[in-house]
KOLTI-995506 format. One record per residue (C-alpha): residue number from 1; y, z, x. Coordinates in steps of 0.02 Angstrom, whole numbers, plus 32768, in hexadecimal, padded with zeros to 4 digits. Example, Ala and Ser with C-alpha at 12.3 -4.5 7.8 and 13.67 -1.06 7.14 Angstrom:
<sites>
+-----+------+------+------+
| pos |   c2 |   c3 |   c1 |
+-----+------+------+------+
|   1 | 7F1F | 8186 | 8267 |
|   2 | 7FCB | 8165 | 82AC |
+-----+------+------+------+
</sites>
This chain:
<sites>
+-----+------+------+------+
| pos |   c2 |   c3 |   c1 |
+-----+------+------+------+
|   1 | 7C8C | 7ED9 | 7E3F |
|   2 | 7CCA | 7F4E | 7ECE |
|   3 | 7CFE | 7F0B | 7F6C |
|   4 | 7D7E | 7F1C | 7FE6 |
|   5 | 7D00 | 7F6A | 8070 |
|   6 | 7D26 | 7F00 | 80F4 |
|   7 | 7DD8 | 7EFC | 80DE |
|   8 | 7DEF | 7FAE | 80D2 |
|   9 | 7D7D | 7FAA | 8181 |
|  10 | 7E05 | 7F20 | 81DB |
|  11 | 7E96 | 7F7F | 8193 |
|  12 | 7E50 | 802B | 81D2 |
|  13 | 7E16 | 7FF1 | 828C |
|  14 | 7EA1 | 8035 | 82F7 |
|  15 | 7EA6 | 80EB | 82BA |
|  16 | 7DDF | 8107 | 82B4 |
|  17 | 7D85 | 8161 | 8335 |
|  18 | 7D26 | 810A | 83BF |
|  19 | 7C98 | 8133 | 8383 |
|  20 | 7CB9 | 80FA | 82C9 |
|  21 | 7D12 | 8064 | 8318 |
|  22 | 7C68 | 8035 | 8359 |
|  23 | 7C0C | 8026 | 82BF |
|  24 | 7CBA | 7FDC | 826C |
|  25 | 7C9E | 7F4F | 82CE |
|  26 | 7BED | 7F33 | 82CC |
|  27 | 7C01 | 7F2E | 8203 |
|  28 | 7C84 | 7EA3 | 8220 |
|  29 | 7C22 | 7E46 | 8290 |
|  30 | 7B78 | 7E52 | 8221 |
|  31 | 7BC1 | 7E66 | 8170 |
|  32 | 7B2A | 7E1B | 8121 |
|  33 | 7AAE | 7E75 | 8187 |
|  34 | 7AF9 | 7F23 | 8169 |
|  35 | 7AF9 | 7F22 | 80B3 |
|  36 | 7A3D | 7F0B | 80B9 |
|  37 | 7A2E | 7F9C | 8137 |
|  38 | 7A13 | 8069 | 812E |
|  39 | 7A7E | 80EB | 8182 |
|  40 | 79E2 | 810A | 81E8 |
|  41 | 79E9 | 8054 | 8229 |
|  42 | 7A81 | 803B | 8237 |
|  43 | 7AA2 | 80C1 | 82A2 |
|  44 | 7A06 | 80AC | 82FE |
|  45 | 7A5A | 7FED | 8332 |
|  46 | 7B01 | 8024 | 8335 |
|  47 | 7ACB | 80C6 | 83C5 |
|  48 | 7B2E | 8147 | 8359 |
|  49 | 7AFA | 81DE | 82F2 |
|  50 | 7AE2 | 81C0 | 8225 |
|  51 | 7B68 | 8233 | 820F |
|  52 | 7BE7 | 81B7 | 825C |
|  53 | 7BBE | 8142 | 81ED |
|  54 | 7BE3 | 81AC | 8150 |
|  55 | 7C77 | 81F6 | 81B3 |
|  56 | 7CB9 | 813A | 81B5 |
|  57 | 7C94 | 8124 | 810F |
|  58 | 7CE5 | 81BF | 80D6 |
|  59 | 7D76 | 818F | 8146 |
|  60 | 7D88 | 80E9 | 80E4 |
|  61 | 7D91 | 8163 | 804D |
|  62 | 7CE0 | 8129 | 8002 |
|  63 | 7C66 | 81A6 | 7FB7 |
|  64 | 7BE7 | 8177 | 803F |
|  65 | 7B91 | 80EC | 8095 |
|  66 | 7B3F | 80A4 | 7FF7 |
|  67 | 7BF5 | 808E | 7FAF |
|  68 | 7C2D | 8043 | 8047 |
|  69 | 7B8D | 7FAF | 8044 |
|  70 | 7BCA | 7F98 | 7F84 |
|  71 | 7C7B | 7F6E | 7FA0 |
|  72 | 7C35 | 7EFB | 804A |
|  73 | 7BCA | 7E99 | 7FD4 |
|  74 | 7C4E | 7EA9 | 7F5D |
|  75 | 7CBF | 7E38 | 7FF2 |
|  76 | 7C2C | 7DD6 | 8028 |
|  77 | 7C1C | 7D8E | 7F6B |
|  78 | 7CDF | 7D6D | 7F64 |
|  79 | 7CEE | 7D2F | 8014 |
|  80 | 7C4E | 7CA0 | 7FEB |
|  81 | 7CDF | 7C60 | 7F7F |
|  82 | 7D86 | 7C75 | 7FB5 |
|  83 | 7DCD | 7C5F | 8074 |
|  84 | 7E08 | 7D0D | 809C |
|  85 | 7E66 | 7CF0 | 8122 |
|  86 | 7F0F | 7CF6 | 814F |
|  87 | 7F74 | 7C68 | 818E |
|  88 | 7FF9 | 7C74 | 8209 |
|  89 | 809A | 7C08 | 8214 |
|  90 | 8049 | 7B3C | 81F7 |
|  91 | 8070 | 7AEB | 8296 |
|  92 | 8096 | 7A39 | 8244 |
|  93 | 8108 | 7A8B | 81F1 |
|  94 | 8120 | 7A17 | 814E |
|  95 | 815A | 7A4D | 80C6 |
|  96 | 80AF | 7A56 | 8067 |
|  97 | 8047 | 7A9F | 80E4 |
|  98 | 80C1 | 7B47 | 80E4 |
|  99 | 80C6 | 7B44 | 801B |
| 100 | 7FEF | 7B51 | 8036 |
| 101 | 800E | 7BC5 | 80BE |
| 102 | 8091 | 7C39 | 807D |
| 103 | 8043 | 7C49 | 7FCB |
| 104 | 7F84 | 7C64 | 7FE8 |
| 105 | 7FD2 | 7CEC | 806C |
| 106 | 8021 | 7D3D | 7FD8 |
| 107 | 7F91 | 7D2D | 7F69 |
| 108 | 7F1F | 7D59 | 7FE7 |
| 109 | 7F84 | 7DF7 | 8011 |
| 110 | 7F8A | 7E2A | 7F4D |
| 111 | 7EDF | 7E1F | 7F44 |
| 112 | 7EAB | 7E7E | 7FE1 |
| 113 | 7F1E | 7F18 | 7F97 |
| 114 | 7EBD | 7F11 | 7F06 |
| 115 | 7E28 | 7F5B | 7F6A |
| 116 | 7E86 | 7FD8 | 7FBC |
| 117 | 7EF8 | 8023 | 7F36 |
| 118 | 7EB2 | 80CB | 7EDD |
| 119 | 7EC5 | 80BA | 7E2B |
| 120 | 7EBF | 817F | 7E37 |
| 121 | 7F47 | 817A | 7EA2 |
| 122 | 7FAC | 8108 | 7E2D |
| 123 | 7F8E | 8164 | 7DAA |
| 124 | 7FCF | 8212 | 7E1D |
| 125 | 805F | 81BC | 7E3B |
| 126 | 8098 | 8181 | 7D9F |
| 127 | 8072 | 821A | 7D54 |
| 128 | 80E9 | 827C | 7DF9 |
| 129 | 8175 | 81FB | 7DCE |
| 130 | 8171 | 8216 | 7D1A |
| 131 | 819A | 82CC | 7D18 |
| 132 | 8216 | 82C9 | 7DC1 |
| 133 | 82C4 | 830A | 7DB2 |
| 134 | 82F2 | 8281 | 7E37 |
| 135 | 829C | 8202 | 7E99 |
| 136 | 82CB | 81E2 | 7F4F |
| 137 | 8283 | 8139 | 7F90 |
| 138 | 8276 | 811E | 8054 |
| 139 | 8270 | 807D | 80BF |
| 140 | 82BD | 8033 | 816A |
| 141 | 82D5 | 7F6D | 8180 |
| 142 | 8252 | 7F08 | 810F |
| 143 | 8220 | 7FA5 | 80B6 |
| 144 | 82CE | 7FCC | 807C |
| 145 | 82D1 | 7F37 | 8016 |
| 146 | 8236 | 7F80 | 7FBB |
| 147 | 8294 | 8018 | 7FA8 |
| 148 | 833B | 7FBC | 7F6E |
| 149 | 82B7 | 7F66 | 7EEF |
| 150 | 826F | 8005 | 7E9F |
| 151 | 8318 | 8062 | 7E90 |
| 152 | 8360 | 7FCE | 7E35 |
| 153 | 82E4 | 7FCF | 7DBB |
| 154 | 82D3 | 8084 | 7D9F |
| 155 | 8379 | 8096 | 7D82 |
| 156 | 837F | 8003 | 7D0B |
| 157 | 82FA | 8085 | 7C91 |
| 158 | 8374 | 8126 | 7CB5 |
| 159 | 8304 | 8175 | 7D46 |
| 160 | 8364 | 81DE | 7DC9 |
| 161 | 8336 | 817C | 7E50 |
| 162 | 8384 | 8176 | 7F06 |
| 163 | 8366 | 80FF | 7F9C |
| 164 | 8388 | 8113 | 804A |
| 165 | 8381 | 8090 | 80E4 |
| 166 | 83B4 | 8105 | 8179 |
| 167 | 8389 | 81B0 | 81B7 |
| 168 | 8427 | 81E4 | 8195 |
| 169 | 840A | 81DA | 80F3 |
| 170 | 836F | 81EF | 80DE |
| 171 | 837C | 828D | 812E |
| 172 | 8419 | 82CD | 80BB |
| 173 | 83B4 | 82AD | 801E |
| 174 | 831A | 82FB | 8044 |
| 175 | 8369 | 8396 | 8085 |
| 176 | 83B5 | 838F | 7FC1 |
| 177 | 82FA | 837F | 7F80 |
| 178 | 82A7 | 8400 | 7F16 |
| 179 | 81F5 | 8424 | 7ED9 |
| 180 | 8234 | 83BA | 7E3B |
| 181 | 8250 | 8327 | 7E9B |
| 182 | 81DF | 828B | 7EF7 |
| 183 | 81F9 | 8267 | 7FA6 |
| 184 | 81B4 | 81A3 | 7FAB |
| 185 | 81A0 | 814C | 805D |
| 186 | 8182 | 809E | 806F |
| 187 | 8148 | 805D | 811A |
| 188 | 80D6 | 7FC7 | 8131 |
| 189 | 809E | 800B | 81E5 |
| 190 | 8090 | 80C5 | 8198 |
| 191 | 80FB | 80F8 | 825C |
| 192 | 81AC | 80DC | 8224 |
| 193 | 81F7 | 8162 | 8270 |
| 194 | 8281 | 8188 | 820D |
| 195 | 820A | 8184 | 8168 |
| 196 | 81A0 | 8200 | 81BB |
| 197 | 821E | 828C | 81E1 |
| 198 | 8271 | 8262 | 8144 |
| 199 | 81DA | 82AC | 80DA |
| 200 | 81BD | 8337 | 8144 |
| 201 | 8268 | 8371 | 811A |
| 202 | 8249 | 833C | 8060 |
| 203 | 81A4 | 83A5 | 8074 |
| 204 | 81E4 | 842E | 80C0 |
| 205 | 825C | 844D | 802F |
| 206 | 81C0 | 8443 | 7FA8 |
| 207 | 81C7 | 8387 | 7F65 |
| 208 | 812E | 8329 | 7F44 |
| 209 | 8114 | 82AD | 7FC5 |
| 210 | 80D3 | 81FE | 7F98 |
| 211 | 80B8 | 8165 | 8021 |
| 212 | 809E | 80AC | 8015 |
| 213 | 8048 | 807A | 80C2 |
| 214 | 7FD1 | 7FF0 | 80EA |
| 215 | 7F09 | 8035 | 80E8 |
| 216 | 7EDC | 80B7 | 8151 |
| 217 | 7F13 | 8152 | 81B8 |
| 218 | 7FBC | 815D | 81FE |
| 219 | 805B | 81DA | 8204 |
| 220 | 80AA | 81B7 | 815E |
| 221 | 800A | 81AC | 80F0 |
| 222 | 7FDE | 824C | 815F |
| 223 | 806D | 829F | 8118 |
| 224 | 806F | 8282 | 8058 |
| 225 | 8003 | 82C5 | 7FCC |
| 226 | 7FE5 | 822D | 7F7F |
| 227 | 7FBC | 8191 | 7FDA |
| 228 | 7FD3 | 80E0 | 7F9C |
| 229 | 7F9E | 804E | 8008 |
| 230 | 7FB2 | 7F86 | 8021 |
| 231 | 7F58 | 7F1A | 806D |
| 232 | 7FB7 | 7E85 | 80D1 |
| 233 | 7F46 | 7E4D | 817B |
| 234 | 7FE2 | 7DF7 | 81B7 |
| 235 | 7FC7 | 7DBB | 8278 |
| 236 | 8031 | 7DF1 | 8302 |
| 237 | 80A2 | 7D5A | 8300 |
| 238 | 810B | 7D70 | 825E |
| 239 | 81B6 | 7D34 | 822B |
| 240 | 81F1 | 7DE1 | 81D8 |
| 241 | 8177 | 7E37 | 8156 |
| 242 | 8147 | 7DC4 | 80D1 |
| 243 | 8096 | 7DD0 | 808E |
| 244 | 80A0 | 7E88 | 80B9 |
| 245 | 8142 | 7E8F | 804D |
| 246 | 80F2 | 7E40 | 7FC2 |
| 247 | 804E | 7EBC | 7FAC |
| 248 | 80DB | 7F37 | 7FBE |
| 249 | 8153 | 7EF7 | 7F20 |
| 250 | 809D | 7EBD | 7ECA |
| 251 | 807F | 7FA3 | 7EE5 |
| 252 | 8149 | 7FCD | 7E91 |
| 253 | 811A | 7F64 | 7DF7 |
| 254 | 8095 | 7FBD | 7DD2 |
| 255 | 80CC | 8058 | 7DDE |
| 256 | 817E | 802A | 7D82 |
| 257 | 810B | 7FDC | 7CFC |
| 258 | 80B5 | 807F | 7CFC |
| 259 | 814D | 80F4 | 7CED |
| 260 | 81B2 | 8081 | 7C5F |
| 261 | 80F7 | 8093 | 7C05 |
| 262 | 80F5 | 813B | 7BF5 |
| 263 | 81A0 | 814D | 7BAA |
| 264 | 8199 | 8096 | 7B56 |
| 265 | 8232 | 80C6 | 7AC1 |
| 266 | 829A | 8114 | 7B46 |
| 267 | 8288 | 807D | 7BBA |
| 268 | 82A4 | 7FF9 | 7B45 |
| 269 | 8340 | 804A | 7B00 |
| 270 | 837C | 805F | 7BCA |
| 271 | 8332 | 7FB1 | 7BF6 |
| 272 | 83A9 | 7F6C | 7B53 |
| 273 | 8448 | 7FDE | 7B93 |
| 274 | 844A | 7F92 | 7C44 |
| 275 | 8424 | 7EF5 | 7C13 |
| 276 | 84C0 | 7EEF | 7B95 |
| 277 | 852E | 7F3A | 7C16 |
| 278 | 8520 | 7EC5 | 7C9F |
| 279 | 851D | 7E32 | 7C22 |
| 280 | 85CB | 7E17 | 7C39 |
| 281 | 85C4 | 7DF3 | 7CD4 |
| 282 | 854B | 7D60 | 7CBF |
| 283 | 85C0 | 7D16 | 7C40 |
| 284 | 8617 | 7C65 | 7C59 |
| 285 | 86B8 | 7C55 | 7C08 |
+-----+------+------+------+
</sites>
């Protein structure tokens, strides 16, 4: 069943247009109602032009309005039988309320990403990452830890793969980047400033630009040829990233399961070398 319409909506709300923010939150308001309605109506009780409407919907990266209705009734089906919302920090604060809290946070952000990650773009990626000379990962604070992730495990498969945590550099390794190479920004927000001029300069010198961004416009997803996107509805009062983070990690599997896949012999016989090498180490006398 498709869904992820009203998600993709709530995720997308501060970089629409007025106009499109309008009917964005009518649809929220009147999910049920909406599904059931025209372009024609809708933008008769909405007081904006049809073409906003498919402008929105084209915005949200849906075919048209009729795609947009399927993946809202596609929500209002789930959402009969789940609670979709997120919950912030318990204020009891015992020990099982923040193990209910925490985890159907996690889940709930997992899901949510789901409905907002391309398969298309996946698939781009994985194929981009396969055929790189080297990889260059990107991320500041919480996203360098997603960064620190994917380098560790492409290098455990024998993938030239670099991270980077500062501008510094960020900006040393991209200026190093050819048309061979992946330029791959991480940035919850999709404004990290540092991320941003990093893959201009990683653009500039002809590597393919990838970004991992929550859902919807903004400077980094701007930027890159191929977009992939999380969903993670956190609230403003957060303790560090941490649903966020995991839709993020929940994204690198994926596409490490992808690129190991596609070179399965090669993988397993890297995957077997590390793992003997820093055996050792693990061992108790």
């Amino acid at each position: 069943m498709l869904n992820g319409g009203l998600i993709s909506i709530q995720e997308s709300m501060p970089s629409l247009k007025p106009s499109e923010r309008k009917v964005a939150e009518y649809i929220l308001m009147n999910p049920g109602e909406v599904v059931n309605l025209s372009v024609q109506k809708l933008a008769k009780k909405t007081k904006v032009s049809e073409a906003t409407i498919i402008r929105l919907s084209r915005t949200l990266s849906y075919k048209g309005f009729q795609e947009l209705k399927l993946r809202i009734a596609g929500d209002l089906a789930q959402f009969n039988n789940n609670n979709h919302s997120y919950q912030e920090i318990p204020t009891d604060g015992s020990v099982s309320s923040i193990i209910t809290s925490i985890s159907h946070n996690n889940i709930q952000s997992i899901n949510d990403t789901i409905s907002v990650l391309s398969p298309e773009q996946v698939e781009k990626t994985v194929s981009v990452m396969s055929n790189a000379r080297k990889i260059a990962v990107f991320g500041i604070g919480a996203s360098a830890v997603i960064a620190q992730d994917f380098k560790q495990k492409l290098t455990r498969v024998n993938r030239w793969c670099e991270a980077a945590y500062d501008f510094d550099t960020q900006g040393t390794i991209s200026a190093n980047l050819t048309e061979k190479d992946v330029a791959f920004g991480i940035s919850y927000s999709g404004r990290t400033k540092d991320v941003i001029e990093s893959l201009k300069i990683a653009k500039e010198n002809g590597a393919e630009t990838i970004s991992l961004t929550k859902f919807g416009r903004n400077p980094v997803a701007d930027l890159a040829d191929i977009n992939l996107f999380t969903s993670s509805l956190e609230k403003s009062i957060r303790s560090g990233a941490m649903s966020s983070r995991i839709s993020q990690l929940n994204v690198i599997d994926i596409l490490y399961i992808g690129i190991t896949s596609r070179h399965y012999d090669k993988s397993i016989d890297a995957l077997e070398r590390t793992r003997k090498a820093v055996q050792v180490s693990k061992e108790i006398d």
